[in-house]
N, C-alpha and C positions, 0 to 999 in steps of 0.2 A: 098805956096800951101800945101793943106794937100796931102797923098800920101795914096792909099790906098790899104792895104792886105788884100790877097783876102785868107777865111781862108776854111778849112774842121776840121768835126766834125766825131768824129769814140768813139760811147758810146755814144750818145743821153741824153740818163734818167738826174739824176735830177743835176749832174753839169755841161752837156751839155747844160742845157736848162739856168742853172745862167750865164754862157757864152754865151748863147743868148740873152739873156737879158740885158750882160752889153753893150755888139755890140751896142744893140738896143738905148743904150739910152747915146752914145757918145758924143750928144750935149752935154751935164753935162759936160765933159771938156772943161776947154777952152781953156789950150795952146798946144795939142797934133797935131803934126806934123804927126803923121799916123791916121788911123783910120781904122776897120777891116768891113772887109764886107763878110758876111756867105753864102760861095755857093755851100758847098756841105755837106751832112750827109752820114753817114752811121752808121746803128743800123741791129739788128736782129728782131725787134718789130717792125712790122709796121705801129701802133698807132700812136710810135712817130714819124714816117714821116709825118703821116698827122698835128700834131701839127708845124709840123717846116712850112711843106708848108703853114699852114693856115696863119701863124704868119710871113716868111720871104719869101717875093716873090723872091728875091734876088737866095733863092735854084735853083739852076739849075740840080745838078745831088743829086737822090736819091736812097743809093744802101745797101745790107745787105753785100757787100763783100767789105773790106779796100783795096784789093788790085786796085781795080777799081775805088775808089777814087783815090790811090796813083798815077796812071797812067793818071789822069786828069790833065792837061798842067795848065790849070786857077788854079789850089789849090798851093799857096805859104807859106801858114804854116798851119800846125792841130793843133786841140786839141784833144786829148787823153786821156778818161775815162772810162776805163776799167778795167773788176778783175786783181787782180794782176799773176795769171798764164798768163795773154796774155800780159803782158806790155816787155818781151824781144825779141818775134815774130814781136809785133807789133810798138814798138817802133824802133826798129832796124829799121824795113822796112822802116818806116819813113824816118829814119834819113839819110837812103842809096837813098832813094829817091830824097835827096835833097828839104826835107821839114823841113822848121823852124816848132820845136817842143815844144808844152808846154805839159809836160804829168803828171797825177795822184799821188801822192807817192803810197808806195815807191819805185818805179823805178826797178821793179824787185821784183817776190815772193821770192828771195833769194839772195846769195850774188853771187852767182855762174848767175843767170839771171842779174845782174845790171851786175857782169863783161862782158856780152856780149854785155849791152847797152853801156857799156866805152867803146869796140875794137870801137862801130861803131861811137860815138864820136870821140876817135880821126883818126878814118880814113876820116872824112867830118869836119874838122876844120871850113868851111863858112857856116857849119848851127847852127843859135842859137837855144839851147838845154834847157831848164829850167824847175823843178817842181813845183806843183802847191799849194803855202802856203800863205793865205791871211791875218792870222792874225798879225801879223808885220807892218800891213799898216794900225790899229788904230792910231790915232793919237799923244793919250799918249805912243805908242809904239815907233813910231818913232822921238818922244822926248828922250825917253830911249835911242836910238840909236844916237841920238846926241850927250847926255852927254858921252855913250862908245868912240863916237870916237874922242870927246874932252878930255879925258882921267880923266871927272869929278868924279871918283869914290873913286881916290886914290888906295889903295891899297885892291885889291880885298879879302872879307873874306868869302862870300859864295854865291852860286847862284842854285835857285830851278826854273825850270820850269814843266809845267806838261799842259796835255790836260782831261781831263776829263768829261764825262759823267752819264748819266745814263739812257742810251738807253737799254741794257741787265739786269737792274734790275730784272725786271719781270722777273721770271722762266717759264711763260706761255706762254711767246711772240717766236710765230714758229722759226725754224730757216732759216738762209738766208747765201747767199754764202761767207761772211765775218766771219762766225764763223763754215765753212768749211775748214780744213788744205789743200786741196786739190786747191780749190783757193784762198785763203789768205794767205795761205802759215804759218811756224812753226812759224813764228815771232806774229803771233796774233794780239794783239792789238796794239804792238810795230810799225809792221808793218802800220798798218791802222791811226796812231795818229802820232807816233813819230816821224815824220820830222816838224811838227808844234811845237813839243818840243825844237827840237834841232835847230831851225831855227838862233835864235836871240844868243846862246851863239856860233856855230857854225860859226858864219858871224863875230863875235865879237873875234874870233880867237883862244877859249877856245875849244878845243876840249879833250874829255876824255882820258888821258893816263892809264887808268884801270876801271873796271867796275867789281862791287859785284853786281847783280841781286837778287831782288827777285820774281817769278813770278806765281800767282795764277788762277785757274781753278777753280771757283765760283759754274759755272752751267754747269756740266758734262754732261746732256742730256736736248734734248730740240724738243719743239714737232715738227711731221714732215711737219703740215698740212692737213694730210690726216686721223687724228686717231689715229698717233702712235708715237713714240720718236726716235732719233737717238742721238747716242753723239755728242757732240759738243766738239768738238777737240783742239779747238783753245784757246790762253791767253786769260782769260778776262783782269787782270790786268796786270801792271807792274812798279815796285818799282826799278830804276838803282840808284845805288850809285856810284859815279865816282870821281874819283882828275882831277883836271886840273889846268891849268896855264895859266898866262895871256902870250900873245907874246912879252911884253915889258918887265916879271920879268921870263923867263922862269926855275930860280929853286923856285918861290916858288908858292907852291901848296895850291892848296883850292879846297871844296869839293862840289861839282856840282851834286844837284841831278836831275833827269828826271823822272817825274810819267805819265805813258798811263794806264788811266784806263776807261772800260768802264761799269764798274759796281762801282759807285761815290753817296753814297746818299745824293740827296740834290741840284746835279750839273745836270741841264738839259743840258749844251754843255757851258766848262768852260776853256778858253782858260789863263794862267796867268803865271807871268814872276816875279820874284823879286831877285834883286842882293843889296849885301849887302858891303858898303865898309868904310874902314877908313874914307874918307872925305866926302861923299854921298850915300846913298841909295834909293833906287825906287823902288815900285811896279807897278803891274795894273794886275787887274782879267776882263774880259768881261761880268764878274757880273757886274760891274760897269763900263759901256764900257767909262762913260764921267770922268772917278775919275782916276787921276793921284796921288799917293802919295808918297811923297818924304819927307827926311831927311838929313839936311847938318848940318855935325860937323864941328863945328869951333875952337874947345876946350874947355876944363872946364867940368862942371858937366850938364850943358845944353843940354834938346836934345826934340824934339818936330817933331814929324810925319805931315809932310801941307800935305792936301786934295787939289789938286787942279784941276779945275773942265776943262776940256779940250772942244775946242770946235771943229768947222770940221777947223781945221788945218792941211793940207794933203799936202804930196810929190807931186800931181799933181793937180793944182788947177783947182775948180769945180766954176758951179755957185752957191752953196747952201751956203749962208752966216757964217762966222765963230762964229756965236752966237749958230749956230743948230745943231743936234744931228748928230753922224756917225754910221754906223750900220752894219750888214753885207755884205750885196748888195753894197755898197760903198768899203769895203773893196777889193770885189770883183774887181770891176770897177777898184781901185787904181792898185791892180795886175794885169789885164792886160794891163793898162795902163805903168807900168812898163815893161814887155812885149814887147810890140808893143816900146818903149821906146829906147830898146836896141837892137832892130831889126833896128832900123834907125839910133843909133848913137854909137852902139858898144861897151858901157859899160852902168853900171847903172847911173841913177840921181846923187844919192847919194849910201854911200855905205850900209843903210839901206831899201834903196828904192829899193832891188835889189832883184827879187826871187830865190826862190833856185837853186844853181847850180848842175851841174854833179857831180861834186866833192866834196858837200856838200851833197850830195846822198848819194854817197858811201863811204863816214867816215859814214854815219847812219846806212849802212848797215855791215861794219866794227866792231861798237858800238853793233847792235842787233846780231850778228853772234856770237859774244861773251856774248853778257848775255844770250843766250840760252845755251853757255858753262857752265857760272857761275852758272845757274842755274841746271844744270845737276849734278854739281858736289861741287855745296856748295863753291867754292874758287872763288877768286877776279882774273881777269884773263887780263892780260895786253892787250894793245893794241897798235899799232905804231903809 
C-alpha cells in the first residue's frame, strides 16, 4: 500500500508552487511507496492562497504565520522556500518541531546561520532534513554518477562544475531581494547557485581542500522600481578554484573548479558538470539536457568524444517511455521522489539519487565562507 505524507508549504511563490505541482501529478510514478498530499500553506501574499485553494482542495489550513502551521498535528514534513535571512529561524523551528524538512539553499545566509540549522539537526536525529538540488536527477547525470561510483574514471585529472546564467545581464532589470546583502546574504551568487555546483563532486567525496576565489560585482547599482537606483550589493559572479582529492587516492590532488555566475552571456539557466579522467571522461550541459558525452581511453594515440543521446532513464521509474525527452518539472518530480524515498526507507535509492544533505550544506558554506576570505585578501585559503 502506498502511505501517505501529509506535507505544509511555508514560501508559496514560484518553487512552492513546482512542488505543488510535482504532488499533483504523482501518478507519473510508479513504484513510489509514499506519496505526499498538500494540506497546509503558509505565505505573506494572499494571492497565492487563493491559487493553492483553487488548485488543491486537500489545503485545509491557510496562514501568513509558520508558526501556526508548525503547531498543526496533521503537517508531517514542509517544504521550505524562503529568503535566505529567514532559513535559520525557520528552519530551526521546523526541525524542533518535529517536521521532516526539505528546505531552499543555502541553508543559512551565512555560516554562522547554517551552524544553528546543524545544533538543531543534531539535537532531532528522527527528522529527515535535506536541500533542495534537482539537477543531478537528469538522466545523463546520473549515469555520471554511476560511472563515479564504479570508480570508471580512473585516475581523476580534473573536474569543473558551474551553474550559470543570465538573468542580471540587463542593467535595467529592477532590483529584487536576491541582489540584496541584507537578504541573500555576502555570499551572493555563491549563495543562491552553488550548492547545485557542488552537488555531484560533493556526493562524489571530493570536497575542496583550498579555495583561490575570484569574485566580481558587474552591476553596482540597479533600479529601484520607483524612479531611482540603489546599489546592488551582492556577487553577481563567481570563479572558485580549489584542489581536491579523490577518497580512494587521498594524496593526490587535482584541480576542481566551481563557476556561480549570474551574469553568463549566452546561458539562459545552464546547469553542467564535466570530469576529466585517465581512463574515462563525461560531460553534460542542460544545454543539451538529451546529450551525454563521453570518452574512454584505452591506450595508444586514439581518442574520440561519443555523443550519446540519453533518454528518460531515471532513478525512479515514471510512466513516460524511455525514448522521450526529460526536462525540468521531471527533474523536479525525481527529487522529491527521492525525498519522500528516504522518509520511508532511511537512506537513498542509490548514492546519486540522493538530495542534498546537512552536511553537504555545510562543507558549502565552509567552501563559500572562505572564498569570501580569498577574495578579500587575494590568497588561496585552506579549508578542513
Amino acid at each position: 500500500m502506498t502511505k501517505t505524507i501529509k506535507f505544509g508549504i511555508i514560501g508559496g511563490g514560484l518553487m512552492g508552487r513546482e512542488f505543488a505541482s510535482a504532488a499533483a501529478r504523482w501518478c507519473h510514478l510508479l513504484e513510489s511507496d509514499l506519496r505526499p498530499e498538500l494540506v497546509a500553506i503558509c505565505d505573506t501574499n494572499p494571492a497565492i492562497h487563493t491559487w493553492y485553494k483553487e488548485n488543491f482542495p486537500t489545503v485545509a489550513q491557510s496562514t501568513a504565520d509558520y508558526k501556526e502551521l508548525l503547531a498543526n498535528p496533521a503537517v508531517e514534513a514542509v517544504y521550505c522556500a524562503v529568503p535566505h535571512n529567514l532559513h535559520a529561524e525557520i528552519y530551526s523551528a521546523v526541525i524542533r518541531a518535529g517536521k521532516h524538512l526539505m528546505g531552499e539553499k543555502p541553508f543559512g545566509i551565512d555560516k554562522a546561520a547554517n551552524d544553528a540549522i546543524m545544533r538543531a539537526v543534531a539535537e532531532n536525529p528522527n527528522v529527515l532534513v535535506r536541500c533542495s538540488s534537482e539537477f543531478p536527477f537528469y538522466p545523463a547525470v546520473q549515469a555520471i554518477g554511476k560511472m563515479i561510483a564504479g570508480r570508471e574514471f580512473g585516475k581523476i585529472i580534473e573536474v569543473e562544475t558551474g551553474f550559470l546564467h543570465s538573468s542580471d545581464l540587463d542593467p535595467n532589470k529592477p532590483i529584487n531581494w536576491k541582489r540584496m546583502i541584507e537578504f541573500n546574504g555576502e555570499y551572493g551568487c555563491m549563495g543562491d547557485l552553488g550548492i547545485h555546483a557542488c552537488h555531484i563532486p560533493f556526493r562524489a567525496g571530493w570536497y575542496p581542500k583550498n579555495v583561490r576565489a575570484i569574485l566580481r560585482k558587474l552591476v553596482t547599482e540597479r533600479p529601484d522600481g520607483k524612479g531611482g537606483k540603489v546599489p546592488c550589493k551582492t556577487w553577481d559572479n563567481a570563479t572558485l578554484f580549489c584542489e581536491a582529492a579523490d577518497p580512494a587516492a587521498p594524496d593526490d590532488i587535482f584541480p576542481l573548479t566551481v563557476k556561480t555566475f549570474r551574469i553568463a552571456p549566452g546561458e539562459k539557466d545552464t546547469w553542467t558538470v564535466k570530469i576529466l579522467g585517465t581512463e574515462k571522461s563525461a560531460f553534460f550541459s542542460t544545454k543539451n539536457p538529451r546529450r551525454l558525452e563521453v570518452l574512454e581511453y584505452t591506450g595508444g594515440a586514439g581518442q574520440s568524444w561519443q555523443q550519446i543521446d540519453m533518454g528518460y532513464d531515471t532513478a525512479f521509474k515514471t510512466i513516460t517511455g524511455g525514448i522521450f525527452e526529460f526536462g525540468f518539472p521531471d527533474a523536479i518530480l525525481q527529487m522529491w521522489a527521492s525525498f519522500l524515498y528516504e522518509i520511508g526507507h532511511g537512506a537513498p535509492k542509490e548514492l546519486f539519487a540522493g538530495c542534498v544533505t546537512p552536511d553537504e550544506a555545510a562543507a558549502s558554506h565552509r567552501l563559500f565562507t572562505a572564498a569570501l576570505e580569498s577574495q578579500r585578501t587575494g590568497k588561496t585559503i585552506p579549508l578542513e
